[in-house]
C-alpha positions in Angstrom: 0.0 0.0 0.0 1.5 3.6 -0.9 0.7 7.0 -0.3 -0.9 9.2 -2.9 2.0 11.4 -3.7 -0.5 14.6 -4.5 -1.3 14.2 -0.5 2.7 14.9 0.1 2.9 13.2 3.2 5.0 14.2 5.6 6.0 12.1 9.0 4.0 9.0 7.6 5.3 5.7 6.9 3.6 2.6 6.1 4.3 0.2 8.7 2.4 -2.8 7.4 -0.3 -3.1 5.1 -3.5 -5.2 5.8 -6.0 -7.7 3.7 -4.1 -7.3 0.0 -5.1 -10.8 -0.7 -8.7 -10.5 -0.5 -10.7 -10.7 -4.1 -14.4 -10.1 -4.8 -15.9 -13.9 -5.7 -18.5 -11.8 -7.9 -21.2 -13.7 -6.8 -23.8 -11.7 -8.7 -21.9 -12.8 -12.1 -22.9 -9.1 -13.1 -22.4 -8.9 -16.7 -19.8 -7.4 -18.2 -17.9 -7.2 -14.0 -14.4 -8.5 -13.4 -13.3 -7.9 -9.9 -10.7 -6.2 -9.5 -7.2 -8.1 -8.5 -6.8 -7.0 -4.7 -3.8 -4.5 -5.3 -6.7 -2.5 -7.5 -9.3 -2.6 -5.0 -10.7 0.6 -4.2 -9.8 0.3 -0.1 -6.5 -0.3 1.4 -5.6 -0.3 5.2 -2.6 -0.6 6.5 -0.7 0.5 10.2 1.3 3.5 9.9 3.4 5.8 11.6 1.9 9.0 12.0 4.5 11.8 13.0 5.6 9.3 15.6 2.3 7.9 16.7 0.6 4.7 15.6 -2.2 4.9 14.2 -4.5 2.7 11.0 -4.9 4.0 7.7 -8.0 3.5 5.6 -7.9 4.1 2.3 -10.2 4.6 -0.1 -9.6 6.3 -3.8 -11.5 7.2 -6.7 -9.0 6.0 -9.1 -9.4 2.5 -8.3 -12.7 1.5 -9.5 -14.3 4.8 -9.0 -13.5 4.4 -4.9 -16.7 1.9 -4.5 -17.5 -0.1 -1.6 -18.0 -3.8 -2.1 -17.4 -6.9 -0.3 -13.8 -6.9 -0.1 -13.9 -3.0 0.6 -16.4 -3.9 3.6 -14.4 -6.3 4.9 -11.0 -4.3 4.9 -12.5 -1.4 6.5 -14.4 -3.5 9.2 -10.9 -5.3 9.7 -9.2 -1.9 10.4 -11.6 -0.3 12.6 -11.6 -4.1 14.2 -7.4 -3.7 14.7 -7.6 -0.4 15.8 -10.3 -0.9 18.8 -8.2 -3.9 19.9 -4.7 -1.9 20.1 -6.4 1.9 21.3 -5.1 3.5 17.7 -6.8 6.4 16.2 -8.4 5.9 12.6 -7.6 8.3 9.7 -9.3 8.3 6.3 -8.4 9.5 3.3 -11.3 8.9 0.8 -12.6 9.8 -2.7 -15.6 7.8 -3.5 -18.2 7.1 -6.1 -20.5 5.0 -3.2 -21.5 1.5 -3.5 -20.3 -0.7 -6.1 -23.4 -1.1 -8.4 -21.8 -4.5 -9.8 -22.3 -6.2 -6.4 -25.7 -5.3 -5.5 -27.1 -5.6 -2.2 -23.9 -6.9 -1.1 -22.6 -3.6 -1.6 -25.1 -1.9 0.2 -25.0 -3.9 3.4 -21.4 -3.1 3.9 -23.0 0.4 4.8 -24.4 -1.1 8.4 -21.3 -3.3 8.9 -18.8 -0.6 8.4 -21.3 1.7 10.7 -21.3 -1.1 13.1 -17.3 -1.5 13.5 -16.9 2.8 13.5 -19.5 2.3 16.3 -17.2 -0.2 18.0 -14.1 2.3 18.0 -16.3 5.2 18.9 -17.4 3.3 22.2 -13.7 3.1 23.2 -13.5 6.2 22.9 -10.8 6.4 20.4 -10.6 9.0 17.8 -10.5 9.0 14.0 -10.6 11.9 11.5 -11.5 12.0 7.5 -9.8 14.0 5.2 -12.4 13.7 1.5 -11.0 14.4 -1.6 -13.5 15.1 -4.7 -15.8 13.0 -5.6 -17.1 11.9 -2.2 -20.8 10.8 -2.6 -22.9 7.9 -2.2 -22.8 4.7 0.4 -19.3 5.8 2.0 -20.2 9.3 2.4 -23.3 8.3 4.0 -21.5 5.6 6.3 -18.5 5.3 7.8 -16.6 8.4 6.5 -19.2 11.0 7.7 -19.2 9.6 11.2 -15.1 10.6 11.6 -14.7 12.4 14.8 -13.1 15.6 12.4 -14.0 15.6 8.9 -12.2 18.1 6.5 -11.9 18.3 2.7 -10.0 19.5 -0.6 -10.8 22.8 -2.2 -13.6 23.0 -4.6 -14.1 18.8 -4.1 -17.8 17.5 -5.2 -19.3 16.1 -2.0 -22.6 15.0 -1.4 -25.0 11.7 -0.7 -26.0 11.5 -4.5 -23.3 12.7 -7.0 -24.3 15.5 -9.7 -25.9 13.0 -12.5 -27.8 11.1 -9.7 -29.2 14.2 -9.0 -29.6 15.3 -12.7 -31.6 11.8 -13.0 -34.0 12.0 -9.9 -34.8 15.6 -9.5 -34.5 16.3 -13.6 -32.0 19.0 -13.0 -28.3 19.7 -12.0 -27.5 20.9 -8.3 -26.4 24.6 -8.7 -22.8 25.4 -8.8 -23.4 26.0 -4.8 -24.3 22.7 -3.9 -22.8 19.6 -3.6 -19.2 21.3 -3.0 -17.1 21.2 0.3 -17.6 25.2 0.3 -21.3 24.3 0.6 -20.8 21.5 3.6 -18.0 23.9 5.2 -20.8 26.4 5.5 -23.8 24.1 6.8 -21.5 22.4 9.4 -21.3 18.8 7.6 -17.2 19.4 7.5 -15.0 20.9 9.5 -12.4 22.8 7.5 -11.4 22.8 3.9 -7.4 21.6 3.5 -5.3 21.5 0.4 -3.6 17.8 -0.4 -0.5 18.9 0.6 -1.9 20.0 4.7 -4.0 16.4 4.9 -1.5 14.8 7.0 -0.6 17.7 9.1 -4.2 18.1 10.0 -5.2 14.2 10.0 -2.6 14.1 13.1 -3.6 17.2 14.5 -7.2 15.9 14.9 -6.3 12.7 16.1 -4.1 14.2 18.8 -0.9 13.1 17.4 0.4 16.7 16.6 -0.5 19.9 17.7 -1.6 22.0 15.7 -1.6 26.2 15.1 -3.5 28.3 17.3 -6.6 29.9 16.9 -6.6 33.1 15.0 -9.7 35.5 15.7 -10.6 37.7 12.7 -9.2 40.9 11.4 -10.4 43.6 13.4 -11.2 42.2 16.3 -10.2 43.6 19.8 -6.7 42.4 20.6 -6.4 42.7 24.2 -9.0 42.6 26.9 -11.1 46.5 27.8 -9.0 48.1 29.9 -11.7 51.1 30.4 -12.6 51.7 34.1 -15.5 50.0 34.8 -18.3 51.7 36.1 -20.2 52.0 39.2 -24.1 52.1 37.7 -25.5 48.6 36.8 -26.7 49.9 33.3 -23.3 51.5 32.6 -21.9 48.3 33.3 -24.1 46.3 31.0 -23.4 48.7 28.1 -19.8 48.8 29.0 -20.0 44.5 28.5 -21.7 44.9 25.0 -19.1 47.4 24.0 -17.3 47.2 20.3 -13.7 47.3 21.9 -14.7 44.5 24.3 -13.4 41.3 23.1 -15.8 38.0 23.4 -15.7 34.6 23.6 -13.6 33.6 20.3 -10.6 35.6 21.0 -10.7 34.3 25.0 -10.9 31.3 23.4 -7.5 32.3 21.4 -5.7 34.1 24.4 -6.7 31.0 26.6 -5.2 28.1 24.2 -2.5 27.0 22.5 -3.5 25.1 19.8 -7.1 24.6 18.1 -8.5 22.4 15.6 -12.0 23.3 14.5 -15.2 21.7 14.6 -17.4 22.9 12.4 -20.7 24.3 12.3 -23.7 26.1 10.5 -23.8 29.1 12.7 -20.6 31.4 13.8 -22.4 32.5 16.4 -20.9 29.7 18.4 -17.3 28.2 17.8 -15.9 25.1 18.6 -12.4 23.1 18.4 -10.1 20.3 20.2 -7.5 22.6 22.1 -4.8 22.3 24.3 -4.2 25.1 27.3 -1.2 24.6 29.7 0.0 21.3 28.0 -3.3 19.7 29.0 -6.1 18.5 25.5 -9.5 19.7 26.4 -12.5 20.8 24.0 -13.4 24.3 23.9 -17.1 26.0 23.0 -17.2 29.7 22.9 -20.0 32.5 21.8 -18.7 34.9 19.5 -20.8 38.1 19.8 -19.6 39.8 16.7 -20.9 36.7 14.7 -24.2 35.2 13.6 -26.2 33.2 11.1 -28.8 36.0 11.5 -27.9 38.7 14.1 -24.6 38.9 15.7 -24.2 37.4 19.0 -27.4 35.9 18.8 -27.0 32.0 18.6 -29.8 29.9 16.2 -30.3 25.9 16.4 -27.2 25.1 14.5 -25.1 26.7 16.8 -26.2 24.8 19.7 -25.9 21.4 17.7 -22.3 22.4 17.3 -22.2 22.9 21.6 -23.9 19.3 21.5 -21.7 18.0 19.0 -18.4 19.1 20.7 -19.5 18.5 24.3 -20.8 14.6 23.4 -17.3 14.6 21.8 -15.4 15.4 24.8 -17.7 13.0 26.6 -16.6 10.3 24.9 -12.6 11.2 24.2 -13.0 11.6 28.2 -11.7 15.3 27.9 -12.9 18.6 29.6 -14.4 21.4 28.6 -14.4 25.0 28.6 -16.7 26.9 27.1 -17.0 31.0 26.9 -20.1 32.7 27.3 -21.0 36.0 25.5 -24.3 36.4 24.1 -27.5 38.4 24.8 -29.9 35.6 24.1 -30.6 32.9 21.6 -31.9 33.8 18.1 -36.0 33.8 18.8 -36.8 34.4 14.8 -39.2 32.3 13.4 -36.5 30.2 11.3 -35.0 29.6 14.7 -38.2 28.3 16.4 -38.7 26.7 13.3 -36.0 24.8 13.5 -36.1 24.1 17.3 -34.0 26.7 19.2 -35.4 25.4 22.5 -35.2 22.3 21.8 -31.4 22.8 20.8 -30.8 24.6 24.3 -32.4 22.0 25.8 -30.4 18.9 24.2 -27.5 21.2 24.6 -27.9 21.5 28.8 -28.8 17.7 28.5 -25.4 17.0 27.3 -23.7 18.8 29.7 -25.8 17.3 32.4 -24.6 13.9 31.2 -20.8 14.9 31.0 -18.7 12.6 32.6 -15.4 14.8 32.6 -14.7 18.1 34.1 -16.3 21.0 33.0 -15.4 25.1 33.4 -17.1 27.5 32.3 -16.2 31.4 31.9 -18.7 34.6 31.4 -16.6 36.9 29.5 -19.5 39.6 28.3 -22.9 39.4 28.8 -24.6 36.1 30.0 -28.8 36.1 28.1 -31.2 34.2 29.0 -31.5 30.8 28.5 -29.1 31.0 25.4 -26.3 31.7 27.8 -27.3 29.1 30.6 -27.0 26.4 27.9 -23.4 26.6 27.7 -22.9 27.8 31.8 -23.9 24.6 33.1 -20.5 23.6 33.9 -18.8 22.0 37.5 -17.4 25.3 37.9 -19.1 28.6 36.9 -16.0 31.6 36.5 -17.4 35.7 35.6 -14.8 38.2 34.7 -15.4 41.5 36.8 -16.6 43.4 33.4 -19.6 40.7 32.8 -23.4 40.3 33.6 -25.6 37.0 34.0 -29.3 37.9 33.6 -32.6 35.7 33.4 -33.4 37.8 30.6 -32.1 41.4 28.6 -32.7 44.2 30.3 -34.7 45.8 27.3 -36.7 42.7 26.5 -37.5 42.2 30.3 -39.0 45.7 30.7 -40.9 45.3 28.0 -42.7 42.5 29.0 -43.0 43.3 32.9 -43.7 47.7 32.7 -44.6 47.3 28.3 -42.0 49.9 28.7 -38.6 49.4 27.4 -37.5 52.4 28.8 -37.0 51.6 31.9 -34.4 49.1 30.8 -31.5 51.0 33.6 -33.9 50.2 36.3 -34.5 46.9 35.8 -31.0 46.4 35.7 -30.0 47.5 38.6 -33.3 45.6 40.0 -31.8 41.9 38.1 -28.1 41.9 40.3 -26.7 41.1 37.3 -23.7 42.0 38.1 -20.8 39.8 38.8 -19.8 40.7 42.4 -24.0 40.5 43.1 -23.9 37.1 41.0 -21.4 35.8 43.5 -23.1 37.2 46.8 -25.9 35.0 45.5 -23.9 32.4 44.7 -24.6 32.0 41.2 -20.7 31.7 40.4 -18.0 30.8 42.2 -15.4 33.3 41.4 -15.3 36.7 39.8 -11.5 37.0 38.0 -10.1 40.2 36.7 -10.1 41.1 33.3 -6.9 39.9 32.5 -5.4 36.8 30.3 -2.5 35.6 32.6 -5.2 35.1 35.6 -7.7 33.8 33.8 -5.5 31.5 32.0 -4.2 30.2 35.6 -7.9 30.6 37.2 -8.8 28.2 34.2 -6.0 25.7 34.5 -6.4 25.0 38.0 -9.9 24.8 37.9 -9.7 22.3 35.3 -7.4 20.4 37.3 -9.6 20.4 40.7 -13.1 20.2 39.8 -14.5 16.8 40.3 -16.9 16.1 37.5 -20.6 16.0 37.9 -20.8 18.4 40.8 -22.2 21.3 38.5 -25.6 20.8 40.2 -24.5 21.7 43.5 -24.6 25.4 42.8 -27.7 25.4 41.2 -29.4 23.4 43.8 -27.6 25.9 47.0 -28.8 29.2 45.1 -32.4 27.1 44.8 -32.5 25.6 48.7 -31.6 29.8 50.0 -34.2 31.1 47.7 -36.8 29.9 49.7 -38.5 29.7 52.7 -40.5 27.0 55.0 
């Protein structure tokens, strides 16, 4: 088995390849079929070296009878995922694929649940794997085993999709628009998580399994580059407006000062970000709200960006790594796409998932803390507010409205909500306000990540709850 030289590999070495004397028995006696001898198969597998940790290859490429899936390919991949479970190896895939390999019929298709089956073996181990897809990518693989990859990234301007452009042509009577069916379009609904030329797939293929670091996360152009250093203000209302304020960084470049390396995971809405990360030499998952971004208003985080909270947290749950995620919103997108499409539910699922995480979990309020759109990701062991932020059931303007139909008397209410963070910790809403600065919060974060015992994020909840009332 060799490497593609367009993917350049560096730090890769084929150790020993796997199954290269299996042959299709072409049961079907399709007309016109020869099965391919096994060195043209369209999967290989082998054990490699990747940039000095172990890990099993699969394989599969266009080029060798169009990159379908039979029997043989079936059994190879089921074999590898099989190996790798057994000796705790992460998986990596490089794949280019025209689905399932008419010729063999329904044997084809079943290798769609078996190859499902054995990623779901691997998974439950909790082992990672990452795909890197190369164009075309359609069909029975990209609707098995290669979308379920923990990361999933692809080449530039590749064709990906379940049903390939003249599938679609066939069914629908026309051909998907030059915006569909292209890793731009998946980058950009979340179904990948970063586009990579050929000659960065091994580079980020280690990176996302954890055998390499990778670069660190760079916010966008024009965003704050240090945290406010304004005085911050005695009023309540002057201190919300000071924590909504343009030269105030949020969540995504915490998320950059706080971490030293960052792969992304992907998703629909930029409202919220996502990516494997390391801080202080320790791998953790990081989520964080970005207040200058959104699908539909900044800051203001739809359904999709919630999946991706889900998605990451559920990830961390199973690679058994913490998380930290960033809070800086002032409430969930309540548009009717977004109820729609089930923003409540999405919070709901998302706070469900963090309930259910079995590893430590930290969370920091870094601007201003909405509604239930910001409790979804503050449901952590340990609940951190820098001294600029605010935590309120609701916005200010919103609540006044619906309490005095006047949202006017927004300032009031404000001071009326102890939203601050000094009142938030009186009340015992958070555990710890930290100055605005990245050195302590860094620390603050690090040593709360080490202490915290997992599943104790109730506990706070519960004491605010118990001295809230009275017998």
């Amino acid at each position: 088995m060799t490497i593609d030289p367009l993917l350049r590999p560096g730090g890769v070495e084929v150790l020993e390849p796997w199954d290269d004397g299996l042959r299709s028995a072409d049961v079907l006696e399709f007309p016109g079929y020869t099965a391919p001898p096994p060195t043209e198969e369209s999967v290989g597998t082998a054990l490699i070296d990747l940039r000095g940790t172990r890990a099993v290859w699969i394989d599969c490429d266009f080029r060798r009878h169009g990159g379908t899936m039979g029997a043989v390919a079936g059994i190879r991949i089921v074999r590898a995922f099989d190996r790798a479970t057994e000796a705790g190896l992460p998986v990596v895939q490089t794949v280019s694929t025209g689905g399932a390999r008419l010729q063999e019929g329904m044997i084809s298709l079943l290798q769609m649940p078996r190859t499902v089956s054995a990623a779901a073996r691997h998974r439950a181990a909790g082992l990672r794997s990452a795909a890197y897809l190369r164009s075309p990518t359609t069909g029975g693989v990209f609707a098995s085993f290669a979308s379920l990859a923990d990361l999933r990234a692809a080449q530039p301007d590749a064709t990906i999709g379940f049903g390939g452009p003249r599938v679609v042509a066939e069914v629908t009577g026309a051909y998907p628009p030059p915006t569909s069916h292209t890793a731009e379009s998946a980058l950009r609904h979340g179904l990948i998580d970063a586009i990579v030329a050929p000659d960065e797939c091994w580079a980020w293929l280690a990176a996302a399994v954890g055998a390499a670091d990778a670069g660190p996360l760079v916010p966008p152009a024009g965003r704050p580059g240090a945290p406010d250093a304004t005085p911050r203000p005695e009023d309540p209302y002057a201190h919300l407006l000071r924590a909504r304020g343009a030269a105030r960084p949020s969540g995504l470049e915490w998320a950059a000062w706080l971490t030293d390396s960052w792969v992304e995971i992907g998703g629909g809405d930029p409202a919220v970000r996502a990516g494997l990360a390391s801080l202080a030499g320790r791998r953790l998952v990081v989520v964080a709200m970005d207040r200058f971004a959104g699908r539909t208003r900044p800051g203001a985080p739809g359904p999709g960006a919630f999946r991706l909270a889900r998605r990451a947290v559920r990830l961390a749950d199973r690679l058994g790594l913490p998380v930290l995620t960033l809070v800086d919103t002032p409430g969930a997108d309540p548009c009717p796409e977004s109820e729609a499409d089930g923003v409540a539910r999405e919070i709901a699922r998302t706070l469900l998932a963090l309930s259910e995480l079995s590893s430590p979990s930290v969370c920091v309020v870094v601007g201003e803390g909405g509604s239930g759109g910001a409790m979804a990701l503050a449901h952590a062991d340990r609940l951190l507010a820098l001294d600029g932020s605010v935590f309120s059931v609701i916005g200010p303007e919103a609540g006044a409205a619906v309490l005095y139909r006047d949202a006017g008397r927004a300032p009031e209410l404000t001071r009326d909500l102890r939203m601050t963070p000094h009142e938030l910790l009186r009340l015992g809403v958070v555990d710890a306000v930290l100055p605005e600065d990245v050195a302590a919060v860094r620390a603050a974060v690090a040593e709360s990540l080490a202490r915290v015992r997992p599943g104790t994020r109730d506990g706070r909840p519960d004491a605010v709850t118990a001295a809230a009332v009275t017998s």
